[in-house]
N, C-alpha and C positions, 0 to 999 in steps of 0.2 A: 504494500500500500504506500503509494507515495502523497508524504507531508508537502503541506507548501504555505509561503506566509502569503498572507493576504492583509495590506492594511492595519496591522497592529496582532494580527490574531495567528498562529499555527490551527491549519486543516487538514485533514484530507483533501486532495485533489479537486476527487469531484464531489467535494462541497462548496467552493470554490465560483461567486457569482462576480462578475464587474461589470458595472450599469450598460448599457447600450447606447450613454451618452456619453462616455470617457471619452476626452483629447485623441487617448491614443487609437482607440479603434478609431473613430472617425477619421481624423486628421493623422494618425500616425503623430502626434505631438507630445511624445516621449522620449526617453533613451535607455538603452540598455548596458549591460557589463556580464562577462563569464570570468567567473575565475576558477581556473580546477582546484582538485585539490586531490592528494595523489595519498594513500592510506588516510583517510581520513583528516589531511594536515592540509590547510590551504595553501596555494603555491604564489608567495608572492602577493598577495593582497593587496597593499600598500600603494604598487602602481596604478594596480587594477581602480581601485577605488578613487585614487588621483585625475583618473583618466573618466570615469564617473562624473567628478566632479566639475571637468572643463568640461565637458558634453553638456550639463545641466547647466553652466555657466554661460556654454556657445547659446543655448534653448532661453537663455531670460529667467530661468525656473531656481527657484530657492531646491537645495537639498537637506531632502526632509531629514536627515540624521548625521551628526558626527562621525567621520573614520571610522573610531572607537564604536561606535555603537552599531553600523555595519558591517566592522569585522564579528561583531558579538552575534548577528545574527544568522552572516552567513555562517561561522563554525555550528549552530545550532540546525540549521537545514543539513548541515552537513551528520552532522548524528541523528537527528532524526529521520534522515534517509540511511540511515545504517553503517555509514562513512565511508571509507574505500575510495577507490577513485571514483570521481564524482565530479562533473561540472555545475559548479552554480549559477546560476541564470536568475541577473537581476533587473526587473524593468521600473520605471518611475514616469508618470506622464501626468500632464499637467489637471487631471483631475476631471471628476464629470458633474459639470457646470448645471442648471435646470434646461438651458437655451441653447442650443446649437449654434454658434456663430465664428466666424473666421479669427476675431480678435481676441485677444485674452483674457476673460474673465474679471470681472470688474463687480463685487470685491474677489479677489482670488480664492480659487475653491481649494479646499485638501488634495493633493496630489494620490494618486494611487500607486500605489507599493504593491510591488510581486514580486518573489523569489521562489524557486524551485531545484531540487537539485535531480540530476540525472547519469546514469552511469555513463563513462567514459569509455570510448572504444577500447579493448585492450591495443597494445602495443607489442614491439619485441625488439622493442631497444635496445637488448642487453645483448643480441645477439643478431645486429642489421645485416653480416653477410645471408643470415638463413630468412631472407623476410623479400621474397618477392617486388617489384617495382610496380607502380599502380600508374595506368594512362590517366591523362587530362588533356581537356580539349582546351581552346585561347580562344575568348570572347571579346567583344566591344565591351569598354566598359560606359557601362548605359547605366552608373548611379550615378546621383547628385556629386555636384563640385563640393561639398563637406564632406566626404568619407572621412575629417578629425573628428567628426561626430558622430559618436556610435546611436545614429537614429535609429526607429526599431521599423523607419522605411526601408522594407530591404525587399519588396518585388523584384528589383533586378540581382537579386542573389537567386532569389528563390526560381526563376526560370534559367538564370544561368546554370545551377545545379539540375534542374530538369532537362535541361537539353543538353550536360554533360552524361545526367542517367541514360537518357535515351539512346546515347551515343556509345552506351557503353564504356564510358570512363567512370574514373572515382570522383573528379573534380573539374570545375572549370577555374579559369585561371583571367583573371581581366585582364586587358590589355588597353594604354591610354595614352595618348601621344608617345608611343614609343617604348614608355615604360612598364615594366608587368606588376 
């Protein structure tokens, strides 16, 4: 059974409801963060959450919790999903207003909080000569000019990864003026 936080509360999954007016479904006007964490131990936090922080910063959006107090929660998803390697998956968006409108909320509403942890592919690190090479296909990169902002607009992930499935690769790979 996978825990997950919602908004101040640990749940199950699928108990788990967020309004049908939040920023981020409609607008995609959230951001996100993974941090793994490999026996149960977070790897590196510190940047991850840093890098949270200039995202909500790029977005105009207050961050709803201290460092300290989202390292505290993600170790907590992290045992409550049983620990092990485990990615954690954290999102924040600017909250679901009563009124649908392009502009930002006026008085500002509560941002909504989710986190979830989920297992991690194994690897075989320990031994890359015995570990097969995996194909990927090279796409246009068709996201927005902010990729410093871990928005949780990611359509053009999500069809690049499908038209690399389809193709029978593991991954696609962007490509943008030049650079991969």
């Amino acid at each position: 059974m996978t825990e997950v936080y919602l908004n101040g509360s640990f749940m199950r999954a699928e108990d788990a409801r967020i309004s049908p007016m939040d920023r981020g479904f409609l607008f995609a006007d959230g951001v996100y963060e993974v941090i793994p964490a490999f026996a149960g131990v977070l790897f590196r936090p510190d940047p991850h959450l840093q890098r949270l922080e200039r995202s909500l910063q790029a977005l105009d959006m207050t961050n709803p919790y201290a460092a300290s107090a989202w390292r505290a929660l993600c170790e907590q998803i992290v045992q409550r999903n049983g620990g092990g390697d485990l990615a954690v998956y954290l999102q924040v968006t600017r909250g679901a207003p009563a009124r649908r409108d392009h502009t930002f909320p006026v008085p500002p509403v509560e941002p909504t909080v989710f986190m979830t942890a989920a297992p991690l592919a194994p690897t075989s690190i320990d031994d890359p000569d015995t570990v097969p090479g995996e194909s990927a296909i090279v796409v246009p990169d068709l996201r927005w000019g902010r990729c410093d902002i871990k928005s949780v607009a990611l359509l053009p992930n999500v069809l690049a990864r499908q038209q690399a499935s389809a193709a029978g690769a593991a991954e696609a790979i962007f490509v943008r003026d030049g650079f991969l």
